[in-house]
C-alpha positions in Angstrom: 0.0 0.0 0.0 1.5 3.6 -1.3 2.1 5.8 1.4 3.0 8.8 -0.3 0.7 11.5 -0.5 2.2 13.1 -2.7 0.5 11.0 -5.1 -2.5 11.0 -3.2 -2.1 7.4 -1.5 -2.3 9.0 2.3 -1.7 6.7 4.8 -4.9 5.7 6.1 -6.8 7.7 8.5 -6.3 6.3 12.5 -9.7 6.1 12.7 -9.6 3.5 9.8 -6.5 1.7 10.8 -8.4 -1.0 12.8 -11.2 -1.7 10.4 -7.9 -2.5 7.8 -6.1 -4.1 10.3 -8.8 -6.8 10.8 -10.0 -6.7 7.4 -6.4 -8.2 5.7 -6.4 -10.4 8.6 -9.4 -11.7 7.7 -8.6 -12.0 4.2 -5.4 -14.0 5.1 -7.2 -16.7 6.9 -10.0 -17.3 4.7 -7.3 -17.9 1.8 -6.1 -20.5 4.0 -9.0 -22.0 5.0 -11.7 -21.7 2.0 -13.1 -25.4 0.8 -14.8 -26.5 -2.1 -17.4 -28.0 0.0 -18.9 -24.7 0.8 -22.8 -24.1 0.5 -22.8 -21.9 -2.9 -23.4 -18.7 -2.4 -26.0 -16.2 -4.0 -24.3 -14.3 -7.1 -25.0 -10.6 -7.0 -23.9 -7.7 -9.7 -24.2 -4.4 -9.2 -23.7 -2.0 -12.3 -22.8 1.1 -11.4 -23.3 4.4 -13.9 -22.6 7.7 -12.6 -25.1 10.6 -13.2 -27.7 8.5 -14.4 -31.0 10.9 -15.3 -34.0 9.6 -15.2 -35.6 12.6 -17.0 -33.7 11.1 -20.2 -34.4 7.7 -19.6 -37.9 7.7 -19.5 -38.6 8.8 -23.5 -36.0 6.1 -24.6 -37.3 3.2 -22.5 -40.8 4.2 -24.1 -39.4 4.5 -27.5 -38.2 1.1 -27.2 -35.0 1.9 -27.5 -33.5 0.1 -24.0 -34.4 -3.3 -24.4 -31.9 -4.7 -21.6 -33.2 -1.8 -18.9 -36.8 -2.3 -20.0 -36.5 -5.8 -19.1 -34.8 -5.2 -15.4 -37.8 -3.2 -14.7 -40.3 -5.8 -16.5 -38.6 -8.5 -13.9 -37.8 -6.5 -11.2 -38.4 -3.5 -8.7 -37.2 0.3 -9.9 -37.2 3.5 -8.5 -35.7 7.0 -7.7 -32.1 6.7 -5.2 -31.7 9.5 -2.6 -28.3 11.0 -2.8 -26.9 12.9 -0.2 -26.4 16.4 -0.2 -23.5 18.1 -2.5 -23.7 14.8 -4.6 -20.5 14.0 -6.1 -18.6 10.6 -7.7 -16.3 9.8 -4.7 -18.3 11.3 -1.8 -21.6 8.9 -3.2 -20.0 6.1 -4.1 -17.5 6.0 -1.0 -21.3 6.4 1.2 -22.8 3.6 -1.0 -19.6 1.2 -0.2 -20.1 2.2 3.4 -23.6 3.0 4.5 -22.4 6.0 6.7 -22.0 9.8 6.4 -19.2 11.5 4.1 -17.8 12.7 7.6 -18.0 9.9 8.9 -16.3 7.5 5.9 -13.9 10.2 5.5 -14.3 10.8 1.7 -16.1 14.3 1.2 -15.1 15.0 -2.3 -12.7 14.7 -5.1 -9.9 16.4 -2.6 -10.0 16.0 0.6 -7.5 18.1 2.4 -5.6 19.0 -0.6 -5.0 15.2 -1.4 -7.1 13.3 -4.2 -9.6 11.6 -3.2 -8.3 7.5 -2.5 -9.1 4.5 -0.7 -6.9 5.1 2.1 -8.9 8.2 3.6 -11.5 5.5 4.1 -12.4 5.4 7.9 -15.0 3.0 7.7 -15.0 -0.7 6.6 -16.6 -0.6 2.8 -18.5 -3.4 1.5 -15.8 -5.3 -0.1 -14.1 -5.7 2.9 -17.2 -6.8 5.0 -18.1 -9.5 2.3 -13.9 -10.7 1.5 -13.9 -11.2 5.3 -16.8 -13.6 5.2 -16.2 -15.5 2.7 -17.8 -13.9 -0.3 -15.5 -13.8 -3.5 -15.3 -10.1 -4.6 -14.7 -8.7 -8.3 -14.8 -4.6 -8.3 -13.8 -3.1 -12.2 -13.6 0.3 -13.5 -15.3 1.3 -9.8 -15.1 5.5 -8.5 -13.0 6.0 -5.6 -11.2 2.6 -5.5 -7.7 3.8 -6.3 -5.2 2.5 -5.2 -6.1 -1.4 -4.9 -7.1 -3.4 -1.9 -6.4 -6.7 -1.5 -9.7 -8.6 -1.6 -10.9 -12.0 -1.6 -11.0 -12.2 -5.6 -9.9 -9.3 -7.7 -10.1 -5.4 -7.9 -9.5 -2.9 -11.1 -9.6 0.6 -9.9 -11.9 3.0 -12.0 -12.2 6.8 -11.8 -9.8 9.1 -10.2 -6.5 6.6 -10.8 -4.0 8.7 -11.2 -1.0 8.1 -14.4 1.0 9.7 -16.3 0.1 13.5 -17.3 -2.6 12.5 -15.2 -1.2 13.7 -11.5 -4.2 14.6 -9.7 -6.5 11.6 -11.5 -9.3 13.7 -11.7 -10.8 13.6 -14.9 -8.5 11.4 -16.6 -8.4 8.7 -18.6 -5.1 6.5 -18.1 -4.1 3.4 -19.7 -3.2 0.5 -17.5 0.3 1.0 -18.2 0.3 4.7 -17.4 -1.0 4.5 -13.9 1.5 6.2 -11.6 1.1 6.9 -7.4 -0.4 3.1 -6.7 -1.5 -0.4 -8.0 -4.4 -0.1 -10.3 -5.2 -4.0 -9.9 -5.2 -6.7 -7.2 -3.6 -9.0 -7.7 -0.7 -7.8 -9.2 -0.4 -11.1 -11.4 -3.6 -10.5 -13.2 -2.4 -6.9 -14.7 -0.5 -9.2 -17.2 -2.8 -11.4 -17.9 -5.2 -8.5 -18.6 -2.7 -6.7 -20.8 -2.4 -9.9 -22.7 -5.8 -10.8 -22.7 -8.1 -8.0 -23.0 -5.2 -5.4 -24.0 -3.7 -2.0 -22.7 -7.5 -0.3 -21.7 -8.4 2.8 -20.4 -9.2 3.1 -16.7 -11.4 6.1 -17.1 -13.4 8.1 -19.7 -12.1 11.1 -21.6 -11.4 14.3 -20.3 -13.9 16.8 -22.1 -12.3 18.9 -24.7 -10.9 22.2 -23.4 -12.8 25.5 -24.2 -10.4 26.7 -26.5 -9.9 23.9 -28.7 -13.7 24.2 -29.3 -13.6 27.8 -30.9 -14.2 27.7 -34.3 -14.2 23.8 -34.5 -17.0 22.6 -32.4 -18.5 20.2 -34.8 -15.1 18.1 -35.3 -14.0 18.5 -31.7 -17.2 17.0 -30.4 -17.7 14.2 -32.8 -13.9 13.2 -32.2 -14.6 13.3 -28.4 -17.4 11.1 -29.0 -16.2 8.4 -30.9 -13.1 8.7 -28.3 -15.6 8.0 -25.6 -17.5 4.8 -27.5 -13.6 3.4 -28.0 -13.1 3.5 -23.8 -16.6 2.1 -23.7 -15.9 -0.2 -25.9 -12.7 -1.2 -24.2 -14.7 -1.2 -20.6 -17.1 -4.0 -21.9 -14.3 -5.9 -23.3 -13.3 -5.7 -19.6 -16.6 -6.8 -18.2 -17.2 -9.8 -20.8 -13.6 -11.2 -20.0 -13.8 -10.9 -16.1 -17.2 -12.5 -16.0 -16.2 -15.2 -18.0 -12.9 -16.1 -17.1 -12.8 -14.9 -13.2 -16.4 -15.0 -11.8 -17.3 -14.2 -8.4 -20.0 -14.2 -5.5 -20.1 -10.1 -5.7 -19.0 -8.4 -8.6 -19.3 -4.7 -9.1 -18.9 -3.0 -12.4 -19.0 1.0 -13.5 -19.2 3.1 -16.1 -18.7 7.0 -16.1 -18.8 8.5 -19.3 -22.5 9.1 -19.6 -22.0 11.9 -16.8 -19.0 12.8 -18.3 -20.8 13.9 -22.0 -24.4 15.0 -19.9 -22.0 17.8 -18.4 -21.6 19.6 -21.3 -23.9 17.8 -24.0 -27.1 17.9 -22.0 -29.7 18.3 -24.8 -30.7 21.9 -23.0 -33.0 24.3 -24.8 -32.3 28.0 -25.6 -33.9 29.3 -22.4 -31.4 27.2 -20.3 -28.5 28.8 -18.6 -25.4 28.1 -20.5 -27.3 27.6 -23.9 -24.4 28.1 -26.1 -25.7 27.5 -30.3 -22.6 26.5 -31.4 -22.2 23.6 -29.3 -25.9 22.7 -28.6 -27.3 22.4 -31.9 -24.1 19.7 -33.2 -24.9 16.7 -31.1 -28.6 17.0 -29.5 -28.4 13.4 -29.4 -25.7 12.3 -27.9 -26.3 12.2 -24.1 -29.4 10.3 -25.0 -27.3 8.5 -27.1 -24.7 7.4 -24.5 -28.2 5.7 -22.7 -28.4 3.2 -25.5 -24.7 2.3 -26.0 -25.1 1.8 -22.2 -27.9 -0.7 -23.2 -25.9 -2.4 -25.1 -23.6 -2.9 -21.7 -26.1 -4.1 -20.3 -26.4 -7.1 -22.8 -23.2 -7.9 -22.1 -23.5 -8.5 -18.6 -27.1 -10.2 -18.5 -25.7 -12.6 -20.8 -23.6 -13.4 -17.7 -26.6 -13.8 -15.1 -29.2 -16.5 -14.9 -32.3 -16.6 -12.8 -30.7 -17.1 -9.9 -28.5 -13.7 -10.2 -29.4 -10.6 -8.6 -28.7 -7.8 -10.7 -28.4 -4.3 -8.8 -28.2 -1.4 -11.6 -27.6 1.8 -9.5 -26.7 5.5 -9.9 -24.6 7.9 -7.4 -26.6 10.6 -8.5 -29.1 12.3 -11.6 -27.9 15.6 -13.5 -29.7 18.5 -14.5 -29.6 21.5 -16.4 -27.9 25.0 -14.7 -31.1 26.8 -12.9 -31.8 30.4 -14.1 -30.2 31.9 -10.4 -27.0 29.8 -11.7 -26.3 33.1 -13.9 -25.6 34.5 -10.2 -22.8 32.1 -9.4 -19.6 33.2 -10.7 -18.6 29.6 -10.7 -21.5 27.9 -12.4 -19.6 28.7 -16.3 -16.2 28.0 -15.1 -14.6 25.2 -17.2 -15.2 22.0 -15.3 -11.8 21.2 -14.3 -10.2 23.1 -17.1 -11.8 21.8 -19.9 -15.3 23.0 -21.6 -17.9 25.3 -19.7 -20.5 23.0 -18.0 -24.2 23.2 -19.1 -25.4 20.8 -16.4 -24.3 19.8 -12.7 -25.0 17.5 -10.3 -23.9 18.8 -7.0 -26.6 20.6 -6.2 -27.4 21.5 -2.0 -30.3 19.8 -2.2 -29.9 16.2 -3.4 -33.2 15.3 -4.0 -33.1 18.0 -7.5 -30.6 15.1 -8.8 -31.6 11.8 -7.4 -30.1 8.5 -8.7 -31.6 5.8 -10.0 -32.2 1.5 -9.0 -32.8 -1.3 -10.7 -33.1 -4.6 -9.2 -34.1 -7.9 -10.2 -33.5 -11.6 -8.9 -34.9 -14.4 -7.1 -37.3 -13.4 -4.6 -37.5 -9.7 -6.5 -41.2 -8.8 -7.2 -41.4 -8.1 -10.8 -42.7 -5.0 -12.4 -42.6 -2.8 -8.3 -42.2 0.7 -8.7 -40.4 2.2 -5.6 -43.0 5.6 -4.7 -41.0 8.8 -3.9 -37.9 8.5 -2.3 -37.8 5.2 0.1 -34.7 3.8 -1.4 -31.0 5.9 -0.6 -27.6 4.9 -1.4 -27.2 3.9 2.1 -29.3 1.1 1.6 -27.7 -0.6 -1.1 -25.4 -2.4 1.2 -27.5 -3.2 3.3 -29.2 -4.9 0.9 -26.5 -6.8 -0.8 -25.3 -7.7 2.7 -28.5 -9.0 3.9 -28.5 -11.6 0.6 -25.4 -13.4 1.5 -26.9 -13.7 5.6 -24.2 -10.8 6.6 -25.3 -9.1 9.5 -25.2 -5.4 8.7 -22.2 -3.8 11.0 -23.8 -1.8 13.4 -22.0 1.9 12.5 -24.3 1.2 8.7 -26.7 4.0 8.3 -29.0 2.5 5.6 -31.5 -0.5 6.2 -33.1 -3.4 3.9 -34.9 -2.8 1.2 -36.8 -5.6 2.2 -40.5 -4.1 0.1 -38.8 -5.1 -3.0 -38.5 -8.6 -1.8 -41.4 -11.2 -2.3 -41.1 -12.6 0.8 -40.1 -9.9 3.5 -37.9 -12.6 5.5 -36.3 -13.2 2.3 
């Protein structure tokens, strides 16, 4: 494990020492004492997809036009995911791997402290580690906020904010397994090779959004370059998935993909009355947020074909994203470039998380078909829980969230 912050890999928080300390203790003995005769245990995969909107998924699944999502919510339970407040890719997902408050798991945003946000700040015990310690094989690929690596009772690819070459701070960068710099990028070690050799030299992350000035003057080719750049990584990313859940299934595994909140930052399909409405840019690609919905369908496909009827399948967002408001016009910030690249038309860390809530799929056994979750009864601090509660885990008492046990047949389930 990196110490140097430098590159971001703090050493961990005391307050998280003891949850680690136990944790790779843990993970040493099972090793050594894991049989074949074990009861088989339920298979669970979570998708994750940062910035999901529901406001632009609802005309495509009527349209037809997301066959694999249509059929999650045909065979399963669906609804809105409260975020928390200030909703952003490493403070949600590091509260859905946890259950507890930002200030409480120690990851409140992409820098904390000056430092890029890493797995080391962690203070409390994530999900990976609860379920490695118990037994439960673990996969995590192309996952926010898991850089660098953990050892865990399988395998683990780090996703966004891995930090490489040109790439120092990690944040909005899009290295190739051989440029990652300041920590491992994959546990174990060994299987970086065999992914090099087998699935090739990928991208961790999506692209970084073109910078404001290349766009002058050249909008049309700058975006539809940048697009097709993004489908490549995608591309690359599903390669990924197919070849881990063929070749190196697990009990747990936990997938993500980040570029469709990458492109709805400054591709949103706004209207002229929208803060931020800029002709030049607006009126090339109308399409392709909504577009980046139905590639992700075809993601999708890719990873049912891996899951039978006795999979659960957990699709889940860290948070929506919506248009700038009219009072953004009064924030000298809201027009900045996002991170030095192009003006943003749309943000997602809004005060008040329920303007930008995620979204949740679910089906398996047990999972009532076709149930609609009303209003907000779901949160990302439920989702492990959840997961927990399927393998017979008892939830560790500092979890925030509960059971979603309404979306369950049976509510012993």
């Amino acid at each position: 494990m990196n110490g140097d912050t430098h590159n971001g890999s703090a050493v961990p928080h005391q307050a998280g020492v003891r949850w680690l300390a136990i944790y790779f203790a843990s993970v040493l003995s099972l090793v050594l004492t894991v049989s074949a005769q074990q009861t088989p245990k339920p298979r669970v995969i979570v998708v994750g997809v940062n910035g999901m909107e529901l406001d632009i998924l609802r005309p495509l699944i009527l349209q037809g036009k997301l066959p694999n999502l249509s059929r999650l919510i045909e065979m399963g339970a669906y609804g809105k995911l409260r975020t928390v407040s200030y909703p952003n890719c490493p403070r949600v997902y590091s509260t859905i791997f946890t259950s507890t408050k930002p200030e409480e798991h120690g990851v409140s945003g992409f820098l904390v402290g000056g430092i890029t946000a890493n797995t080391n700040m962690l203070k409390t015990e994530p999900i990976w580690s609860v379920l490695s310690r118990n037994g439960v094989s673990v996969g995590m690929a192309n996952v926010p906020a898991t850089f660098p690596v953990l050892p865990v009772n399988g395998y683990m690819i780090s996703g966004m904010l891995t930090r490489g070459k040109n790439c120092e701070d990690g944040i909005l960068c899009a290295p190739r397994l051989t440029d990652v710099e300041g920590g491992d990028a994959v546990y174990p070690q060994r299987l970086q090779v065999e992914l090099l050799k087998k699935v090739g030299n990928f991208h961790i992350d999506c692209e970084r959004m073109p910078a404001a000035a290349d766009l002058k003057g050249h909008e049309k080719d700058v975006i539809n370059n940048w697009l097709d750049r993004v489908q490549t990584i995608r591309d690359e990313q599903t390669k990924l998935f197919d070849y881990l859940l063929t070749n190196h299934p697990t009990d747990f595994t936990m997938l993500a993909q980040s570029c469709e909140d990458r492109v709805g930052h400054w591709l949103y399909p706004i209207a002229p009355f929208n803060a931020g409405y800029n002709p030049a840019i607006a009126t090339v690609r109308p399409d392709a947020f909504p577009s980046q919905y139905i590639a992700l369908d075809k993601v999708l496909g890719t990873i049912l074909a891996h899951a039978d009827t006795n999979t659960y399948v957990f699709i889940i967002s860290d948070h929506g994203i919506k248009p700038l408001r009219e009072f953004e016009d009064k924030d000298p910030h809201s027009h900045m470039d996002h991170e030095k690249t192009t003006p943003i038309i749309a943000k997602h860390d809004f005060a008040d998380a329920d303007d930008v809530p995620g979204s949740f799929f679910a089906m398996g056994p047990g999972i009532k078909p076709n149930f609609r979750l009303m209003g907000f009864e779901a949160s990302v601090y439920d989702i492990a829980p959840t997961i927990l509660h399927l393998y017979g885990i008892k939830q560790p008492g500092g979890m925030q969230g509960r059971v979603l046990t309404e979306i369950f047949e049976d509510a012993k389930n």
